[in-house]
N, C-alpha and C positions, 0 to 999 in steps of 0.2 A: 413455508408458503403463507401469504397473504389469506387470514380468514375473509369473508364476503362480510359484507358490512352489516353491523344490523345499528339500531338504536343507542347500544348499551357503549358505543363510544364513547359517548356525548356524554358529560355528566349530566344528573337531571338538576331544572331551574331547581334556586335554592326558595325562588316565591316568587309570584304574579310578575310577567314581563306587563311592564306597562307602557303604552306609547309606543313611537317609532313604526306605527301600522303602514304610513305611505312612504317611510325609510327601506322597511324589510319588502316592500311589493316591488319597489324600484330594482334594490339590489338582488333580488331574483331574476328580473330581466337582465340587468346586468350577468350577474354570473352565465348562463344563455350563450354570450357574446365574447364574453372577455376571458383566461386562461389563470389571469393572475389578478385578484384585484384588493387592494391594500386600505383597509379603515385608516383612515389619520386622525388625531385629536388629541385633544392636552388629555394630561392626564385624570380621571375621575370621568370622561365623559361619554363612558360607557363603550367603547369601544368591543372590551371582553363578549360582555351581556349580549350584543349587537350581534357580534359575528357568530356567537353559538347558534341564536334563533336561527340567523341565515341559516346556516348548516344544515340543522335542522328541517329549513321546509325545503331544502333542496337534496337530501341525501337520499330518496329514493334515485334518483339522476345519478348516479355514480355504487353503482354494483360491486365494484371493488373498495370499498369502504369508504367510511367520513372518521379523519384520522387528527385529533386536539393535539398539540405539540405547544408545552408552556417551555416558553425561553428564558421567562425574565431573570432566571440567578443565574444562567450560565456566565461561563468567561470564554472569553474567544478561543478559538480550537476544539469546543465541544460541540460545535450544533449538528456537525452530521452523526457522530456517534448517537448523540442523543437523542435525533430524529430517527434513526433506528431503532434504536432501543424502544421509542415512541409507537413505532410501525410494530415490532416484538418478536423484530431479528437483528440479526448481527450482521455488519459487513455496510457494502454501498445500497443504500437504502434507491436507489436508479435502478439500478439492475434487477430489483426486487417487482418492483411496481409493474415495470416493463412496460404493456402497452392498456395494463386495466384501467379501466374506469374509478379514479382514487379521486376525492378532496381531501387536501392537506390542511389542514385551518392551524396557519405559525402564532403564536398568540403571544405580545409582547417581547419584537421584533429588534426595540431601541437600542438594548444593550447591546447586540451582538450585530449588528446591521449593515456589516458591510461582510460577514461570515454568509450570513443571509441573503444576502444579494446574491454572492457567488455559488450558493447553494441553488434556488430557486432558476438563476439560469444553470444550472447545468441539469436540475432535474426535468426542465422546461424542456430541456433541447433531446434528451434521452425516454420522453416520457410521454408519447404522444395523448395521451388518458389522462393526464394532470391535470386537474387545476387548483389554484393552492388560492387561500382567502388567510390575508396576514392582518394582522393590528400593528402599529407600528404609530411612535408618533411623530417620524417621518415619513416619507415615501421610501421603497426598496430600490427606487432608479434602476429594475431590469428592463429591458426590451419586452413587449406587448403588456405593462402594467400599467392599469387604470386604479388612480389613488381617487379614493372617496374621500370626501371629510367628512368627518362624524358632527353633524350641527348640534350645537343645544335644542334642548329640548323647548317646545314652544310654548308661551307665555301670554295667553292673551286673554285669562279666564276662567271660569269656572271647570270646561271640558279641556282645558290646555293639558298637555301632557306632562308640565311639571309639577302643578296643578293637580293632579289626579295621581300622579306618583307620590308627592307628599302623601296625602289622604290616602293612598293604600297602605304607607311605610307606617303613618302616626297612629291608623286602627290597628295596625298589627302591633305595635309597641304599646297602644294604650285603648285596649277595648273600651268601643262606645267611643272612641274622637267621631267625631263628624264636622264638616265645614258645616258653618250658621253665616247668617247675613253680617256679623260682625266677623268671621273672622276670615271667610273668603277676601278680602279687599287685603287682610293682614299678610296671609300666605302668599298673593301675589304681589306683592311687595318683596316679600321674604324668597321668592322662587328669582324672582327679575335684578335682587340685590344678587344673589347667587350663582348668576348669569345662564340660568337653565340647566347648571352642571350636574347629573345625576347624583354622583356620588355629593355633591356637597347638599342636594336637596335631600338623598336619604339621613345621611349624618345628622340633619335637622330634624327631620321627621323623628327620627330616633330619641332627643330629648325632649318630645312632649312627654312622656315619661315623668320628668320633673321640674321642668318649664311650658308657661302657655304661649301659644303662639306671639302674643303681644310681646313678652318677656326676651323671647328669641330674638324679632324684628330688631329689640330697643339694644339688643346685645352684642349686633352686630359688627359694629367698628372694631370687637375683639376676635372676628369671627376662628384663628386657628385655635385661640382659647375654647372657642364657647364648642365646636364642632369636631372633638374629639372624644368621642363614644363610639367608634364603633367597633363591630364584633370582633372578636375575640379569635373567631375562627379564620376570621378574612387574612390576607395576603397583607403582613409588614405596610406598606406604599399604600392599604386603603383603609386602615383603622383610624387613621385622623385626617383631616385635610392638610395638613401641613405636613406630612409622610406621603399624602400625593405628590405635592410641590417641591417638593425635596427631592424627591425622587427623578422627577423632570429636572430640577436644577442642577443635580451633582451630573447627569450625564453631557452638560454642557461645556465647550470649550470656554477658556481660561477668557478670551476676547467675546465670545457668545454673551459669557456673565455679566460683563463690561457692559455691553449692548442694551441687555436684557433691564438691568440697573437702571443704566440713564434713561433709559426709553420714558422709565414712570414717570419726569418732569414733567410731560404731556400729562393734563388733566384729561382729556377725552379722546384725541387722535394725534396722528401727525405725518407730515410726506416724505418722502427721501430727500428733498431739498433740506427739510427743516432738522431731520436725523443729522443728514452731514454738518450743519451750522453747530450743531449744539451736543451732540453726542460724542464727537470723532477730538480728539486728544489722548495725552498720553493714556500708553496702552490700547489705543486703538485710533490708525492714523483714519483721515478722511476715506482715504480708497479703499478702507478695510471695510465702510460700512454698510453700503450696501452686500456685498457676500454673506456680512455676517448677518443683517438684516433677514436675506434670503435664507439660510439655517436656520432662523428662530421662526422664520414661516411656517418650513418644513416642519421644526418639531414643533408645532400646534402649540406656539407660547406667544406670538404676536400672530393676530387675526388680521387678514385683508380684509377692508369695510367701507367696500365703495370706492368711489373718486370724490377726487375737492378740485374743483376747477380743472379737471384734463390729468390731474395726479392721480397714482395711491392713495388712500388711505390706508393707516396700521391703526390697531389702536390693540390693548391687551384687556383680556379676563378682570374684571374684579379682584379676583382669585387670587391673580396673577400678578400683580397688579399693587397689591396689600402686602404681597410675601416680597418684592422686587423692594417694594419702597425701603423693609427693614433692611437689603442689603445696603442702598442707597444710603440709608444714615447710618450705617456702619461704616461705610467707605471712606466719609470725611469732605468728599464733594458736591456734595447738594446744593450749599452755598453758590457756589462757583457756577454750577450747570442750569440755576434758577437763576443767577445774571446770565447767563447764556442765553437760553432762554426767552427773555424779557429782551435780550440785544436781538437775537434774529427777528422778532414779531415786530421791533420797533425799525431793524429795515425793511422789511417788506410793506410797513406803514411808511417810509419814507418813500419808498418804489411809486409807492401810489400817488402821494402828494408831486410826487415829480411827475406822475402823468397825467394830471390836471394840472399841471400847473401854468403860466400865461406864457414861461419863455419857452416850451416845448407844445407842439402842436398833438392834441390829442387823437390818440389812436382808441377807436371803441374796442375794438378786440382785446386790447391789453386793459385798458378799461373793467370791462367786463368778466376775464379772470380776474383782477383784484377782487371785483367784488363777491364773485362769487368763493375763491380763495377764503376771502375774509369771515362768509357767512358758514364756511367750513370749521374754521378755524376760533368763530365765539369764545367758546371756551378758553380756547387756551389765553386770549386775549385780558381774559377775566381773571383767569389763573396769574396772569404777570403781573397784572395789578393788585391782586395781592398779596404777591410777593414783594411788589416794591413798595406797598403799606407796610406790613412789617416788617422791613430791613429798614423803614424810615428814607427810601430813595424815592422820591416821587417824580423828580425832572426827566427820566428817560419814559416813565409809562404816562406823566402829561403829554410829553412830547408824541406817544404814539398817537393818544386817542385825539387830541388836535390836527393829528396829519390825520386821522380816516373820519373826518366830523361830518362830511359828505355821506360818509357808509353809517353811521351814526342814526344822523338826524332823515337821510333822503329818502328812506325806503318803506320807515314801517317799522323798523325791527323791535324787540323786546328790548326793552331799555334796560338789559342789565347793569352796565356800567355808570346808573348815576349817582347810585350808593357807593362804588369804589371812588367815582370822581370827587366825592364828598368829602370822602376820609384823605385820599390824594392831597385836595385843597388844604386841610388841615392839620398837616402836617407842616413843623415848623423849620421850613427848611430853607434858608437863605441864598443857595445856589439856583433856586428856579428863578430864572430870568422873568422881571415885571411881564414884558410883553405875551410869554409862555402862559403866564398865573392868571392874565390877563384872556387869555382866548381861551384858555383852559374854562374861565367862569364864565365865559360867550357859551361855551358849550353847554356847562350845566344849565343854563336858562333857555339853551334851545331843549334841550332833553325833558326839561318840566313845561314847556309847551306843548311838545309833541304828547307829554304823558295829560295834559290838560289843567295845566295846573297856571294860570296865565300869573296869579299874581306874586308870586314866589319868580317868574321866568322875567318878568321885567325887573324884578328888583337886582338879582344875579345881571342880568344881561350889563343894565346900566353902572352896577361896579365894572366888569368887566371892560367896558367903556370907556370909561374914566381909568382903566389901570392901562390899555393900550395905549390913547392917547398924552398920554404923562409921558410916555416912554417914545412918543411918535410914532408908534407903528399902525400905518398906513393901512397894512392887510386886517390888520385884527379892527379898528376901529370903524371899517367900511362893513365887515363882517358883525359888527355888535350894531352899528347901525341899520342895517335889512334887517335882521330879526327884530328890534324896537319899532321900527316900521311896521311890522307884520301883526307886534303887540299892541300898537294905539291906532293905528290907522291915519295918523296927524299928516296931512300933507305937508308941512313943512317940514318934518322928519322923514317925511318918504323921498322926498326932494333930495335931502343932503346925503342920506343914505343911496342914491343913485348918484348923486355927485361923488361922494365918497368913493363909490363901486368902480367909477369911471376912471377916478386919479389913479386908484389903485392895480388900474390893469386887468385886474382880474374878470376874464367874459363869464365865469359862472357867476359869481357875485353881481355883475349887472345882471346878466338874466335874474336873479333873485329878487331884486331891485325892483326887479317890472311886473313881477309878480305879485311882491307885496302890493304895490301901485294897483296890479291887476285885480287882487282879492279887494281889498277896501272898495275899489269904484264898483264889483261886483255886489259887494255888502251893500253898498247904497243904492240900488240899479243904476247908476252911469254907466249904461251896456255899450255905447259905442268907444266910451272911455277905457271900460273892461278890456274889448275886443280889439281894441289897438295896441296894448301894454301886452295882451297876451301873445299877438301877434308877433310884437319885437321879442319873446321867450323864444319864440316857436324859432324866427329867424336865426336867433343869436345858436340856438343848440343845435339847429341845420347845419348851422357855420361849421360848430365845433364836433359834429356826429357826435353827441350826447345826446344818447337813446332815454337815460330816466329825463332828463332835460326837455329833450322834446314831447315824452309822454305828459312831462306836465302843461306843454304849452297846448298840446291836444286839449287834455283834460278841461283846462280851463275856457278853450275857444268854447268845449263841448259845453259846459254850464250857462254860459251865455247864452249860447242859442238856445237851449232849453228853455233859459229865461223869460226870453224874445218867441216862444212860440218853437221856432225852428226845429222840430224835432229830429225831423231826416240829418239836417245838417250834425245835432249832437250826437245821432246815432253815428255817424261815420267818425268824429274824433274821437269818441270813447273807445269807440273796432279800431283806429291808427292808434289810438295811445297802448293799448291789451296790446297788441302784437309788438310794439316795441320790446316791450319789458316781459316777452313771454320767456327768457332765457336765462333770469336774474333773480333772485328774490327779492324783487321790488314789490314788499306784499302792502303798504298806501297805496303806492299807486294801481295794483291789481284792485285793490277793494274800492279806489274811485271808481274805478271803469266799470266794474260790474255792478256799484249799486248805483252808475248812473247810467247802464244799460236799463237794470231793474227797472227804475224809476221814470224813462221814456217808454219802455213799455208800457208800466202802468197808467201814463198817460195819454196813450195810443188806446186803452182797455182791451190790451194783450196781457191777462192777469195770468194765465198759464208760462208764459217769458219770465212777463214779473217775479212770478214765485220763483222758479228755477233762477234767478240774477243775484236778487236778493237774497236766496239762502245761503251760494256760492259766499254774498259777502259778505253776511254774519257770520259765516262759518269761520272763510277765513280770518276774518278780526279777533274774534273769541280767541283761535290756536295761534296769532300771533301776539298774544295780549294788547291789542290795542283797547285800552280801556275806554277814550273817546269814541273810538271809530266803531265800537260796539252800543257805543248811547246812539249815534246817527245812524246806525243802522236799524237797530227797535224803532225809531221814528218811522223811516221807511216803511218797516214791516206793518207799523201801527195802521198807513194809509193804505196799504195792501188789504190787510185783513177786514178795514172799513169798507174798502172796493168790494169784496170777495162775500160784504153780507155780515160781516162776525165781529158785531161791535161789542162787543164783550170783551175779545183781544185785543180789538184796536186800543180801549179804555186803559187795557192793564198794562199795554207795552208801551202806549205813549206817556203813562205815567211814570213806569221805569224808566224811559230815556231820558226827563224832565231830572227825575230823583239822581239817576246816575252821571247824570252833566252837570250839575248844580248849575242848572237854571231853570229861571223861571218861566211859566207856558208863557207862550206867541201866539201869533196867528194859527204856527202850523199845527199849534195841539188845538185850537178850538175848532179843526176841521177835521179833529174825532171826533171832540167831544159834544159838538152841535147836532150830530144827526144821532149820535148815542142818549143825547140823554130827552129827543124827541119821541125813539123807539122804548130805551128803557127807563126813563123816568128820572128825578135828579137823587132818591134816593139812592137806586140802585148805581147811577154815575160816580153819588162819593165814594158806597161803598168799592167798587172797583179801584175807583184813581187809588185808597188808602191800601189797596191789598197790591197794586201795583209798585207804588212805591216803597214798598218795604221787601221787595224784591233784591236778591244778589244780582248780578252780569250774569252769574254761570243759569241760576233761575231764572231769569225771564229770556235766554236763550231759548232754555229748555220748553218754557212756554211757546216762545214761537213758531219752534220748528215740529214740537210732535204734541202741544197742547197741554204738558204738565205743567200742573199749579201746585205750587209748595204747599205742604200741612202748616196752615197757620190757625189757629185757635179764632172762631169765628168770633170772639170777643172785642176784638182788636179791630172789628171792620164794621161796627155797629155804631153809623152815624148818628146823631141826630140833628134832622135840616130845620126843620120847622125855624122860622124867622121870628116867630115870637119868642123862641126860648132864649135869645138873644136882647141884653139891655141896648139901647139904642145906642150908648156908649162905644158896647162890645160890637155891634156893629160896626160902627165907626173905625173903631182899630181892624176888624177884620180884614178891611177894606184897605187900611194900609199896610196889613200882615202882604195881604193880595199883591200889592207893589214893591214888595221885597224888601221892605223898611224894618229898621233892626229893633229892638228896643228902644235904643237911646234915640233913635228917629224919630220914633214914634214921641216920645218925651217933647223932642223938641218941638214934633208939629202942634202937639196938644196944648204944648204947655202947661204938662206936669211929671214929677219925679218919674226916673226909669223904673224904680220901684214899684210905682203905681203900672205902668206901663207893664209892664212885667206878669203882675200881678193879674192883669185885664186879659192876658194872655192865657197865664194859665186857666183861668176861669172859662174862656174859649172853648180852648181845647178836651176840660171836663167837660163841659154842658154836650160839647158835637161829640164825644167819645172820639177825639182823636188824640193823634201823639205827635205830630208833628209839625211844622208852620207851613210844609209843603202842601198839607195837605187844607189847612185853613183855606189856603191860596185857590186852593181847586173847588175847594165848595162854594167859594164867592165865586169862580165863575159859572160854575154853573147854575150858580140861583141867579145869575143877572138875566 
């Protein structure tokens, strides 16, 4: 007969359960509800540990006992005997239980799992008093089973649960560890490479022993080397991580392995579209991949992570991931499956360019999954391209990122791709067609535009130019022509470049056309000029339902009237442009809108709007690297904080915006620095401007939004204004430091050696205690 259950089932923890406290509260309520219910997880991620706790706080609930049954050596045909024997009788372990109150907890379920399955239902159906809690790194697919997956463990800090599991495992291995301000930032790195995987964060924790955390982090690209210490007593499968991996890998089918291999090509995810294009060949046809896709789900080896435009995502474990890759270069086809690879990303780049293109009439819905497709998919795009840098093929990955130069250049995005486009270019490779090589370096000089770099972007643009044109192509030379427009502002090039745009058919390239037109006459206020040219944007992308297209012709009407006063009016194009692109990551044009919401706000003196617009679009500029778009927005912020009272920050943020534009103050900085240095005086002005400008992007974020100011040595900000300490000479040049004149400028207006000039500078900069010419710049104007 069945003893009544006490405690002493359960083996006792072998040390501190840590974490999974709103894991174990949930799956209590669960248990409550559900008869059978099944941990899933790769393996290492705690699964075991997991289910015992459960047990645990649930086996008062169950009077006829809480009954551990390990599976994991069986071979098939043992598990009912051995669940007997488990139970500590002989015979049908059904008949035994009958109708008491029993938890069964099956614990490493994989091996034996379809014995298992037929177990659990027939104890299910004869057992009214069951309930059974399995680990499994599948589901048992019985009738009334709720499979749980067992998530990593969370990652977000100091109180994070991997976080705190490390620090328990490494005091226990090395009395006296403690995280410090150096090495907590280290361990989360360390916990987040490791992808929150219990067992792989204890196996770490374990060699602070005789590595320091730093040591660990830097060691990682060897990680089944470095992560095999563990105990001695543990279970075969968890003494190394690579006995975890192992152990998940041999129970896999002959075609699962197949699957599980090619998946790693993917740098970060990938859809079932993109599995069938580039995984499915010998040994595993197309219509095999999804089933087996669906099996490596089940065994907790590929992660479901989201959707990408209306798909799936997969994407695997680190872990997972490292261990797949060595099978991959053992196989022989890596080669093969990385052009593979690089071919499917480069059609769905071709998909795209045919749905903008002039001879098919644009559909925004398909539109709009490309892009967001694409912004899924970053990575892997990155990942092709450097692959086709070193195999030395650069004509199929120019070709993709010339077809997606719209998703490129339109939106905002991080400019990853213009260091790969760099090395692409310079590759010596005779097969890329002129006109290819030629739009290809259109691109690179829009990408160093958009990163703010103009004079590197004209120089790129106009080879590109001239390499299209040699070769006659139409598309590419209409295309190098709007951006050069965009870069000088010359009406006579903004002219041919809309002549150009018009021959060539193409209505986005006109719209572009009108834009460049649109911003220059804006730059000069010709507003009625502006407000016509942006008009025809607005009309032309109506035409073509081109949502980022019309937001820009919004955006643009909206600057105008701002311009002109009109506030109501920019308030409602900036609210039509936002609502277009609320579905996209179009993060330029989210961040026009809202710091030119901010910014009529704050011209309304709705400084509470202001602030809430503004931070929106510092924020998002910052997390999408726009490095420009984070100088124009500290300006913003600068005439906010001078609004709001606190000229102090206006001083230091309009200084950073100055420093991190490399340009030099306007108008719109002496409409800080005028009432700043009436309230605090002009020495305190320099010293700010000089402690402003020596600020990073991510620093003077941080200043704006919660007021920290970097630890800079008050040495460094100790001007000296007084006008006598100045030879009238050093004046003199001050003056043309002030105009942004170089040295040799300066030589030439004086009429004498750069040397001397030079010279007059440094001596400047000693006598005022500064360090830099930006800062000269600032202290003349505020002594004017």
């Amino acid at each position: 007969m069945l003893r009544f259950a006490d405690f002493a089932n359960l083996p006792a923890e072998p040390n501190t359960f840590v974490g999974r406290e709103s894991d174990v509260d949930e799956l209590v309520q669960l248990m409550r509800v559900s008869r059978v219910v099944t941990l899933c997880g790769a393996g290492g991620i705690g699964k075991t540990r997991l289910a015992l706790r459960l047990a645990s706080r649930v086996a008062t609930g169950h009077a006829g006992g809480v009954w551990p049954v390990e599976l994991a050596d069986l071979d098939e045909g043992e598990v009912r005997a051995h669940v007997a024997a488990s139970l500590g009788v002989a015979g049908d372990p059904g008949a035994l239980i009958g109708g008491r109150r029993v938890l069964l907890v099956l614990d490493n379920c994989e091996t034996v799992i379809a014995e298992c399955a037929e177990l659990c239902r027939d104890l299910l159906g004869s057992c009214p008093g069951l309930t059974i809690l399995a680990t499994s790194r599948e589901p048992l697919r019985v009738p009334g089973e709720t499979v749980w997956r067992v998530p990593p463990l969370s990652i977000d800090g100091e109180g994070s649960e991997a976080v705190r599991l490390f620090a328990a495992r490494a005091a226990a291995a090395r009395p006296g560890f403690e995280l410090t301000a150096d090495t907590l930032p280290l361990v989360v790195t360390l916990c987040r490479a490791l992808d929150g995987l219990p067992l792989a964060i204890e196996l770490a924790a374990a060699m602070v022993r005789v590595l320091s955390v730093r040591q660990l982090v830097e060691r990682l690209d060897d990680r089944f080397r470095l992560l095999a210490g563990g105990a001695r007593t543990a279970p075969p499968r968890h003494r190394t991580l690579r006995a975890a991996v192992d152990w998940s890998y041999r129970l896999l089918s002959p075609q699962e392995r197949v699957l599980l291999r090619r998946t790693t090509v993917f740098r970060a995810g990938w859809t079932l579209d993109l599995a069938e294009r580039v995984c499915s060949g010998p040994e595993l046809p197309e219509e095999d991949v999804l089933p087996r896709l669906c099996d490596l789900v089940d065994k907790s080896l590929v992660a479901l992570d989201g959707e990408i435009a209306g798909q799936a995502r997969y994407r695997l474990l680190e872990t997972v991931r490292d261990y797949a890759l060595e099978q991959l270069a053992a196989s022989g086809e890596e080669g093969e499956l990385r052009h593979r690879h690089l071919m499917a990303l480069a059609g769905m780049a071709a998909g795209f360019r045919r749905a903008v293109s002039p001879e098919g009439r644009m559909s925004w819905p398909v539109v709009e999954r490309y892009i967001n497709l694409f912004d899924g998919l970053r990575a892997e795009v990155t990942a092709a391209c450097d692959w086709s840098v070193s195999a030395g093929e650069p004509e199929t990955a120019l070709t993709l990122l010339t077809d997606v130069r719209f998703l490129l250049t339109g939106c905002g995005r991080k400019l990853e791709v213009a260091d790969r486009l760099d090395r692409l270019l310079a590759l010596d490779a005779a097969r890329v067609p002129p006109a290819l090589r030629g739009q290809a370096t259109i691109l690179r000089g829009e990408l160093a535009l958009a990163a703010g770099d103009r004079e590197h972007a004209l120089r790129w643009v106009r080879a590109g130019v001239a390499a299209c044109a040699t070769v006659h192509d139409t598309y590419g030379t209409a295309a190098g022509l709007v951006v050069m427009g965009w870069l000088t502002g010359e009406q006579d090039l903004l002219s041919r470049a809309l002549e150009a745009a018009v021959q060539s058919g193409d209505r986005i390239l006109q719209s572009l056309a009108h834009s460049a037109r649109a911003a220059t006459a804006l730059r000069h206020g010709r507003l009625r000029e502006a407000r016509r040219a942006y008009g025809e944007v607005l009309a032309i992308n109506e035409e073509l339902d081109n949502h980022v297209g019309r937001s820009s012709g919004h955006i643009g009407l909206a600057q105008v009237a701002r311009d002109a006063g009109d506030l109501e009016t920019a308030k409602r194009h900036y609210e039509s442009a936002l609502v277009l692109v609320g579905h996209i990551d179009a993060r330029q044009q989210k961040v026009s809108c809202l710091a030119g919401l901010g910014g009529v706000a704050l011209d309304q003196g709705d400084l509470a709007t202001a602030r809430a617009m503004l931070t929106e679009a510092l924020v998002l500029s910052r997390d999408a690297g726009l490095g420009c778009g984070v100088g124009r927005r500290l300006e913003a912020w600068a005439g906010l904080a001078t609004a709001e009272g606190d000229h102090r920050l206006g001083v230091l943020l309009v200084a950073a915006s100055v420093a991190l534009r490399r340009r030099q103050p306007d108008a719109r900085t002496e409409n800080v620095l005028r009432p700043a240095r009436a309230l605090l005086g002009d020495e305190m002005v320099a010293v700010l401007w000089a402690e402003g400008t020596k600020m990073t992007a991510d620093q003077a974020v941080s200043c704006a939004l919660d007021g920290t100011r970097p630890d800079t040595p008050a040495a460094a900000f100790v001007p000296v204004v007084q006008e006598s300490r100045l030879t009238a000479r050093e004046r003199e040049i001050a003056e043309l430091v002030a105009r942004g004149l170089s040295n040799r400028a300066i030589a030439d207006e004086l009429v004498i050696s750069p040397a001397t000039a030079a010279r007059h500078v440094a001596n400047i900069l000693s006598k005022l205690g500064f360090s830099t010419r930006t800062q000269i710049a600032a202290w003349m104007i505020a002594s004017r």
